[in-house]
C-alpha positions as CSV (number, residue, x, y, z in Angstrom):
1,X,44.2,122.0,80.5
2,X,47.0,119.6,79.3
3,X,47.1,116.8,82.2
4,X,50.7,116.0,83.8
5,X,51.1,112.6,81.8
6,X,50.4,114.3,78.3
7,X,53.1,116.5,79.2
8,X,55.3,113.7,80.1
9,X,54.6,111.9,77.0
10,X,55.0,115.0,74.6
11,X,58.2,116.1,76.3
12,X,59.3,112.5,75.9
13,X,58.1,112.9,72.5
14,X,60.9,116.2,72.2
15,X,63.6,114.5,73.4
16,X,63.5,111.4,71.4
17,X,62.6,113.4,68.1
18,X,65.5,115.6,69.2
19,X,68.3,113.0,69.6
20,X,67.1,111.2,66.0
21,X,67.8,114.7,64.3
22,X,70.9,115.2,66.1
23,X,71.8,111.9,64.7
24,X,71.0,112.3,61.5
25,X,72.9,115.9,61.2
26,X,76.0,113.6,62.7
27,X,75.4,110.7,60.5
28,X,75.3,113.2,57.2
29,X,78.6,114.9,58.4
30,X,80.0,111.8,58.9
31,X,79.1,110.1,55.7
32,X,78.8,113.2,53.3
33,X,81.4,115.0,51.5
34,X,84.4,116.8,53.1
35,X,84.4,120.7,54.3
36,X,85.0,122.6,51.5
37,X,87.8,124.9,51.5
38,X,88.6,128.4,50.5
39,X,91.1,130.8,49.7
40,X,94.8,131.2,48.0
41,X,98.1,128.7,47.6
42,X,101.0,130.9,46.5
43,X,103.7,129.0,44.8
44,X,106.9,129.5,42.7
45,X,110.3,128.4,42.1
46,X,112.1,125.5,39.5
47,X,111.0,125.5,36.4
48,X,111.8,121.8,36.4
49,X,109.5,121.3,39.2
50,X,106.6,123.9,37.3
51,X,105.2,120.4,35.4
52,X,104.1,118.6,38.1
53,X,103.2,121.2,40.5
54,X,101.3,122.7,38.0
55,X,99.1,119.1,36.9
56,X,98.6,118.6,40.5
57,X,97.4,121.9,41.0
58,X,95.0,121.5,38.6
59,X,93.2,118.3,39.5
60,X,93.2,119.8,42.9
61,X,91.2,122.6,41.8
62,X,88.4,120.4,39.9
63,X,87.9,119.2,43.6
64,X,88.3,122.4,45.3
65,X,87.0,125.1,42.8
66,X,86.6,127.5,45.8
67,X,90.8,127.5,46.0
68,X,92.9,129.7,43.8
69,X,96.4,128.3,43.1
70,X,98.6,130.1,41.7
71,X,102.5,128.4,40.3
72,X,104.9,130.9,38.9
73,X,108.6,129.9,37.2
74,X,111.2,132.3,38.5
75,X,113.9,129.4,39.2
76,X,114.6,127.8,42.1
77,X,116.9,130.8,43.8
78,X,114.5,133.4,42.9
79,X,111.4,131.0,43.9
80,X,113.6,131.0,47.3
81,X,113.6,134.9,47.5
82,X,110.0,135.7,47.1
83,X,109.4,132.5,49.7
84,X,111.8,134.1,51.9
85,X,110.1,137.4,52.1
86,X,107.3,135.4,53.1
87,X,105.6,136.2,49.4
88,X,104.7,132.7,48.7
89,X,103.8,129.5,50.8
90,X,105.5,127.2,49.0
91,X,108.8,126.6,47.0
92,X,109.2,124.2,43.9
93,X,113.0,123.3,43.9
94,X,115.5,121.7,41.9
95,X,117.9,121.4,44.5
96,X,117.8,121.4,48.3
97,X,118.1,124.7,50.3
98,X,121.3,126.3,50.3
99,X,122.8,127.4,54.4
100,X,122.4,130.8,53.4
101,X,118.8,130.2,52.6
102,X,118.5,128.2,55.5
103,X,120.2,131.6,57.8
104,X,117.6,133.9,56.0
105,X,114.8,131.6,56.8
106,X,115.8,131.5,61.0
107,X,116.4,135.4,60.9
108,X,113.0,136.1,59.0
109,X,111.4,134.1,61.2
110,X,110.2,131.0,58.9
111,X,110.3,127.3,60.0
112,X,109.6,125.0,57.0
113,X,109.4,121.8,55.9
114,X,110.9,119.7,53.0
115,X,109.4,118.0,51.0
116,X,110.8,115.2,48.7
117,X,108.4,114.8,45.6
118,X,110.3,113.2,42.6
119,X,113.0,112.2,40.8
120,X,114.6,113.9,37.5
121,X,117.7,113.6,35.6
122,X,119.0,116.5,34.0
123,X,118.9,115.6,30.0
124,X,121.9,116.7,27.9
125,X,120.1,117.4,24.3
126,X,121.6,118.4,20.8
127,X,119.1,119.1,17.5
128,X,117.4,115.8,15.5
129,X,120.0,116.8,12.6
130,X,123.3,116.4,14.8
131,X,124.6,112.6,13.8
132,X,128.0,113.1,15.1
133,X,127.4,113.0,18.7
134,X,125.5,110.4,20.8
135,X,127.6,110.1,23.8
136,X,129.7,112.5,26.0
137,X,131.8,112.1,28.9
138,X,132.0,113.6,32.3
139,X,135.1,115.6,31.5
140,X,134.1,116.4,27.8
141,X,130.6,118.3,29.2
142,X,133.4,120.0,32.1
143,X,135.3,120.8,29.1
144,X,132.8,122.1,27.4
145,X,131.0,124.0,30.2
146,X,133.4,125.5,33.2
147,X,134.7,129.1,33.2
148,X,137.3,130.2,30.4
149,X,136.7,127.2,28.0
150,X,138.7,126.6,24.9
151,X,135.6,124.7,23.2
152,X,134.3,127.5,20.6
153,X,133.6,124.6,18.1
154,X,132.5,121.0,17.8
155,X,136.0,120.1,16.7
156,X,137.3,121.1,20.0
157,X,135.9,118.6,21.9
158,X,136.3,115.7,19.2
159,X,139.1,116.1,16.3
160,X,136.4,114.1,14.6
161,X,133.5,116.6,15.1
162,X,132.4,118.8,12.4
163,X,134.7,122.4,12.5
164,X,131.4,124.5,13.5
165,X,130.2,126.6,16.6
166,X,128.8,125.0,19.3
167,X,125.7,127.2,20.2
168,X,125.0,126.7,23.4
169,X,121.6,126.3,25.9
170,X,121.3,126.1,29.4
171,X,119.6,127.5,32.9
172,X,120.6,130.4,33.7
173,X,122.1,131.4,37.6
174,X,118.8,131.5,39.5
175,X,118.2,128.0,38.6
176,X,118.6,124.8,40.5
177,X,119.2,123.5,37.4
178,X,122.5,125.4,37.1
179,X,123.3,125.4,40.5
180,X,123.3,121.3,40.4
181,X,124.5,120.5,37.1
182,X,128.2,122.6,37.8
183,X,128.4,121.3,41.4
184,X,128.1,117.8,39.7
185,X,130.4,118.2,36.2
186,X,132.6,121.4,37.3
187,X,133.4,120.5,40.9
188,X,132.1,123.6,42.5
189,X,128.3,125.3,42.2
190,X,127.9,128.2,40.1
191,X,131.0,127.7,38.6
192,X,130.5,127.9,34.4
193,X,131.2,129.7,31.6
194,X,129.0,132.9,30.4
195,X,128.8,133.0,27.0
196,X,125.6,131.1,26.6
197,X,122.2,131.5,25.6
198,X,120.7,131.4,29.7
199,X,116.7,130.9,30.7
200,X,114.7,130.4,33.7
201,X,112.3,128.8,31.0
202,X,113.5,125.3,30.1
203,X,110.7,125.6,26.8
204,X,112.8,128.5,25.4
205,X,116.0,126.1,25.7
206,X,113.6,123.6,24.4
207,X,113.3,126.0,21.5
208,X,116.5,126.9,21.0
209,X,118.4,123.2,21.1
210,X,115.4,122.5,18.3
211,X,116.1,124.8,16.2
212,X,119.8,125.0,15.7
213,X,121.5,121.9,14.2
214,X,124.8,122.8,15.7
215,X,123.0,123.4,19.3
216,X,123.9,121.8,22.6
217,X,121.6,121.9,26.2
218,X,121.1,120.8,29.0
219,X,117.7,120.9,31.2
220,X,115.5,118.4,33.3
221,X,114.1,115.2,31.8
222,X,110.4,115.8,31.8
223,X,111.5,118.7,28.8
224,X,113.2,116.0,26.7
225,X,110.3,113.3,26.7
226,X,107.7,116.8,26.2
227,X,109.8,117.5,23.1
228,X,111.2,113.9,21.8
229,X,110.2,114.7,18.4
230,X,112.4,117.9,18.3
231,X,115.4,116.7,20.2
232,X,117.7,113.9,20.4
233,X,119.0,112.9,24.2
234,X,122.9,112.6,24.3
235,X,124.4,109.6,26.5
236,X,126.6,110.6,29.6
237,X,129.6,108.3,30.1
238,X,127.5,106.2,27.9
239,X,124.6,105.8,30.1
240,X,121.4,107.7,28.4
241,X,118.8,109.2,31.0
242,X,115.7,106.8,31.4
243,X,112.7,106.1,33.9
244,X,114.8,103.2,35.0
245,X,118.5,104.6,35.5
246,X,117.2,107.9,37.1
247,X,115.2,105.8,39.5
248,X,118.2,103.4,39.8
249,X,120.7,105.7,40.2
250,X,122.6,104.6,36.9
251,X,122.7,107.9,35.1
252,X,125.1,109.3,37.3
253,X,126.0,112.3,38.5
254,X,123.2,114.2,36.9
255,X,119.9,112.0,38.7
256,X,118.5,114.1,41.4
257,X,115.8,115.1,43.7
258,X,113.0,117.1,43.3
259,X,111.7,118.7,46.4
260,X,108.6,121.5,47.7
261,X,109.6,124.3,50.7
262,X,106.9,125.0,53.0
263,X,106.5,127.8,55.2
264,X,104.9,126.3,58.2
265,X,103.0,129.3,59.1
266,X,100.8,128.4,56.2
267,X,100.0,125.2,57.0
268,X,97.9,126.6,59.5
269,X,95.4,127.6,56.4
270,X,93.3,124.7,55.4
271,X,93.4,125.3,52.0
272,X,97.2,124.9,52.1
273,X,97.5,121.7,54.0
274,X,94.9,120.3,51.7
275,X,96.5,120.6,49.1
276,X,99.6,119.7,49.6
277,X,98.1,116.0,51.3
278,X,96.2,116.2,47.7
279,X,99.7,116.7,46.1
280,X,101.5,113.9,47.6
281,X,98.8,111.6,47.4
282,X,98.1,111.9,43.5
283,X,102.0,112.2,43.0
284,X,102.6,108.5,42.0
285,X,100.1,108.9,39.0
286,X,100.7,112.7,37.8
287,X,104.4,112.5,38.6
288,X,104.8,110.0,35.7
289,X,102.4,112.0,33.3
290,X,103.8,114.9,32.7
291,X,107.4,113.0,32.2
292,X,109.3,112.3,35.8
293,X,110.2,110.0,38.2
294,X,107.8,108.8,41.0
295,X,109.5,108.2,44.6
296,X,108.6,104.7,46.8
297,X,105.2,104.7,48.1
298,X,106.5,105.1,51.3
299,X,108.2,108.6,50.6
300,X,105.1,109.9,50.0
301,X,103.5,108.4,53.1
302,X,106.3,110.0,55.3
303,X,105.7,113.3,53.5
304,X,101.7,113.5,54.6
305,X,103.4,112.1,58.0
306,X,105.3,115.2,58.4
307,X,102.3,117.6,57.5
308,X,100.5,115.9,60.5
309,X,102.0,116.3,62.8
């Protein structure tokens, strides 16, 4: 029969062993890796955005195999559409949200947050071959561009400009892109001429202003400095785009924002709040790989602020 002090001193025994393990489980929590986390991060939207989105997305996923992420291209405006109808969790945009997004969101029910993630100038490009024009003004590329326009041929923007077709690239009206680039050189958004060749897909402008000599687009930044070799950048009121006057604010009007939606509903899914903190915290670096514009440090701080709280 066990005596009343050996049961003392093995239930002291219990306890003590007890508390050590406890503290170990704690201490391995504490120091070992993070939860891992499961499950889907729908995005779409700009393809101007698509670059970075899609490099942060992944390096997320080397850390967080167990996360599908998928990042589609339809354009800002139809990125906003299949967000809207609550299809995706986050929008890539070239612009920010128009009133009569903002209406659809409140009547469907969506609160959201914005984003701010980089900065981008949209590039006016012509082919390698093109030796006549390095600089354009303001109210040449208006001339050129809004609805009804005289220009047919390089000669009607220049007396001085070979007497040849301008064949012409650019986003087509569910881009940002578009929407921004006539609110800034035509005076009113969405206002352009038609008779273009149009693409939610800045790599088939790409494509196009490469191969045609007599060519002339106009898409974000990151595509130019992807494609160098096949295009040559055109000046704007003789300022060309560059790391430093898109950051300064030189290259005026066409430096911009870049920004992400997201529906706040699905930041109540781990997997989507971690990667977005993952996004804004690796921003700095990949922003500036795949071509852009990093914000200040602090931007990015505010932006993990704001999915905090």
């Amino acid at each position: 029969m066990i005596s009343k002090k050996t049961r003392f001193l093995l239930a002291l025994f219990f306890i003590n062993t007890l508390i050590i393990f406890t503290t170990f489980i704690t201490g391995c929590k504490a120091t070992g890796k993070k939860e891992e986390v499961s499950g889907e991060v729908k995005i779409d939207g700009s393809s101007t955005v698509y670059p970075i989105t899609e490099a942060i997305a992944e390096e997320f996923s080397k850390e967080n195999p167990n996360v599908r992420v998928s990042v589609g291209l339809s354009g800002t405006g139809g990125g906003f559409k299949k967000w809207l109808a609550g299809e995706t969790d986050i929008n890539n945009a070239s612009r920010q949200i128009k009133e009569e997004e903002k209406q659809l969101a409140e009547k469907n029910g969506i609160e959201y947050l914005e984003l701010k993630v980089a900065y981008d100038g949209i590039t006016i490009t012509i082919n390698p071959e093109n030796n006549w024009c390095d600089n354009l003004t303001v109210s040449e590329l208006k001339k050129i561009w809004e609805p009804g326009s005289k220009v047919k041929m390089w000669s009607d923007i220049r007396p001085e400009f070979p007497k040849q077709k301008v064949v012409l690239f650019g986003p087509d009206t569910d881009s940002g892109t578009f929407d921004f680039f006539t609110e800034k050189i035509l005076g009113k958004e969405g206002m352009s001429r038609s008779d273009y060749t149009a693409s939610s897909d800045d790599n088939v402008l790409v494509q196009g202003v490469s191969g045609d000599k007599y060519s002339l687009g106009y898409f974000g930044f990151a595509y130019y400095e992807e494609n160098k070799d096949k295009l040559k950048l055109v000046k704007v009121n003789g300022v060309a785009p560059s790391f430093d006057t898109i950051a300064s604010g030189k290259y005026k009007p066409l430096s911009r924002e870049l920004y992400l939606y997201v529906n706040k509903k699905s930041l109540e899914r781990a997997e989507v709040k971690e990667f977005l903190k993952f996004y804004l915290e690796n921003a700095p670096e990949i922003v500036k790989q795949v071509g852009y514009i990093p914000l200040q440090d602090k931007l990015y701080k505010e932006g993990i602020e704001k999915l905090e709280k």
